[in-house]
N, C-alpha and C positions, 0 to 999 in steps of 0.2 A: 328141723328143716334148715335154720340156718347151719349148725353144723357139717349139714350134708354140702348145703353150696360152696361153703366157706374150703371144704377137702376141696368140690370137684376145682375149684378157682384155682388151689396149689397145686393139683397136679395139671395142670394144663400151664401154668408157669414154668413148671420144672421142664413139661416135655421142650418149653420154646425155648429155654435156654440150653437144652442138650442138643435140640437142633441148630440154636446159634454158634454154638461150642464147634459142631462137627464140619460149619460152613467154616469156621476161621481158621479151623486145620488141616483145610483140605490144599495140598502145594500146587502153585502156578505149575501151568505145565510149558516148557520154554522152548522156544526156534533155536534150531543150532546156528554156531556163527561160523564165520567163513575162516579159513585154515591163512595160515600164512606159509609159502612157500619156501622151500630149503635149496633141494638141490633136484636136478640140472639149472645152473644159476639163466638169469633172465638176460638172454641175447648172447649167450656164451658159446664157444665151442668147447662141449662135451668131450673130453680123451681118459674118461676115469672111467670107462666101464670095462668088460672082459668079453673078449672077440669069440664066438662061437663058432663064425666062418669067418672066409673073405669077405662075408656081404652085409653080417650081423655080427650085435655085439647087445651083452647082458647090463642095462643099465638101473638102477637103483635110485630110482624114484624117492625123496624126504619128504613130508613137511611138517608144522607143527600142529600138534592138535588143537583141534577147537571144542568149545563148549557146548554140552547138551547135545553133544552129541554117538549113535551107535556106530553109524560106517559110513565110511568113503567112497567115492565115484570117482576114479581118474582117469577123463577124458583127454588122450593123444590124438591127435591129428598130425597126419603125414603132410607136409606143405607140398611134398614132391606130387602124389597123386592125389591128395585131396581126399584121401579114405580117413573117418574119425572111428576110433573104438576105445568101448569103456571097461576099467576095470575095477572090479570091485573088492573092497576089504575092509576090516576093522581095524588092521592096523594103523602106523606114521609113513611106513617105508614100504614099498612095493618094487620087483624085482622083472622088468619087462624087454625080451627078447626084441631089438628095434634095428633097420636096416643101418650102415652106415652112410658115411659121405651124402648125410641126409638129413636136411630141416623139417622140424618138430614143433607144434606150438602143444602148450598143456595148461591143465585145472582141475583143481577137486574139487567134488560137489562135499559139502555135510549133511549126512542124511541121520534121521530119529527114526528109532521105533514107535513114537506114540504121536507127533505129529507131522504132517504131512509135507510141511516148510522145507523148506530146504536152504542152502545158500553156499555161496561157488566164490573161489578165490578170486584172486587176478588171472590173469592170463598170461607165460611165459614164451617166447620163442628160445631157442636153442638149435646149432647143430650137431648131431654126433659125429663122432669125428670117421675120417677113411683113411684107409692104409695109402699112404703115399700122394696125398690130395696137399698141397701146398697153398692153396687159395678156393675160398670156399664165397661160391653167390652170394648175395644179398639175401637176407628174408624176404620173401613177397611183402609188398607195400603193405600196412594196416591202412584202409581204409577209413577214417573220420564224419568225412561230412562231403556231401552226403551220402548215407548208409542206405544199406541195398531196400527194395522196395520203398522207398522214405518220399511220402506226397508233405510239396515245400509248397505253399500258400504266402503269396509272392506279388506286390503290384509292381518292383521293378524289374528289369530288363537286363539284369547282371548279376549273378554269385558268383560264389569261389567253391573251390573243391579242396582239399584239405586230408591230408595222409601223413602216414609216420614208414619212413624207412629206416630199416637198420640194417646191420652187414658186422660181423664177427672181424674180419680184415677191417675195417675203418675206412674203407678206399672207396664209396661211392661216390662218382662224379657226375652223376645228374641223375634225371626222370624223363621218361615219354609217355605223355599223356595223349591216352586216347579218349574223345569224347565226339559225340554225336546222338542221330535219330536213328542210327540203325544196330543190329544187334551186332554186327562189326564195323565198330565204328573207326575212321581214318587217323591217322595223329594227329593230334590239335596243338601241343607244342613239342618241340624236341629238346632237349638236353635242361631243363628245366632244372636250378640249383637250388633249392626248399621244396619243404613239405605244404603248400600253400600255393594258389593260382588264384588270382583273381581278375574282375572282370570278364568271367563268362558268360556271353552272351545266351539267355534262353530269353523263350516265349511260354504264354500263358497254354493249359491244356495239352503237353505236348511231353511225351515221355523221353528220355536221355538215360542215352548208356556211358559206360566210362570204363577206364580201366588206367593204372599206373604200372611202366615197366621201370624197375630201377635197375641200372648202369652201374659197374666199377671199373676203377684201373686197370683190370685184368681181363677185361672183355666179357667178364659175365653180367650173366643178367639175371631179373625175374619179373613174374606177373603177379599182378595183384588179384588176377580173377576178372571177369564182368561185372560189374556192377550198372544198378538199372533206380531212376528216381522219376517224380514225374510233378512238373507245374503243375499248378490247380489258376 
């Protein structure tokens, strides 16, 4: 009798340790990490791709790989009309027919096949280049503070609004900021020289829109879009 308990105790050891064995060799499964960015460089003008027409040209998307991960998602957005589309691959470099004499902001997502994670570069603007365009707009303003839908819980009676302009020519001489209650809202200042405004006047409970055009040398411009926040 004791022999018989004394087996069943060793095998019931053996089995915990071939179950402890198979839990410490089983491999983490890992989030991809975010790609670093190559080329079209960030806030450049693009002239290294190859012209299909007068209107497009074939450009060649870089970046570096990341870790743990299967494919790619590269998300273009047109600044000109505001239409975004994604491309997919496993490769580093991708090859995407894009209008010219036209701003482009981009990212790639990294995606797995085994988890669901994901994770996205920075974000780049660029313009590609046009046959015979000597001075090219400004980027639309990036936005900061505060960002679209964004409830600001506030007991004073003053913030700042806070953006990033860029421009390929270097020639931008101010901002027109529009801000108000309505969804076209009036210019609240003109020619504004930084990315920074302060002492805006709001009140409590009361939604604000906004938007930044930025100015150059050369009489161009751009919009930053609507943007919309709201006191609490």
């Amino acid at each position: 009798m004791k022999n018989k308990i004394f087996i069943i105790c060793l095998y019931m050891m053996l089995i915990g340790c071939s179950n402890s064995g198979d839990d410490n060799d089983t491999e983490p499964v890992l989030n991809p990490t975010a790609v670093t960015l190559v080329f079209p460089y960030e806030d450049s003008l693009c002239n290294e791709g190859t012209n299909v027409t007068e209107t497009e040209s074939t450009v060649l998307f870089e970046w570096q790989p990341s870790d743990h991960t299967d494919t790619y998602a590269l998300q273009l957005k047109n600044l000109s009309s505001g239409i975004t589309t994604s491309h997919d691959t496993s490769n580093t470099e991708l090859a995407i027919v894009i209008s010219r004499a036209t701003p482009y902001e981009w990212y790639v997502i990294s995606q797995s096949n085994t988890v669901g994670e994901t994770a996205q570069s920075q974000t780049w603007k660029f313009y590609n280049a046009g046959e015979g365009v000597q001075t090219y707009a400004p980027f639309p303003a990036e936005i900061i503070y505060p960002l679209m839908a964004q409830i600001i819980s506030t007991t004073e009676s003053q913030i700042y609004l806070k953006w990033k302009g860029t421009d390929v020519d270097d020639d931008i001489i101010g901002y027109d900021v529009y801000f108000g209650t309505t969804e076209q809202p009036d210019i609240f200042v003109s020619g504004h020289d930084s990315g920074i405004l302060n002492d805006v006047p709001v009140a409590t409970n009361t939604i604000y829109y906004w938007k930044v055009v930025t100015k150059d040398s050369e009489g161009n411009s751009s919009d930053s879009g609507l943007f919309q926040f709201k006191i609490e």
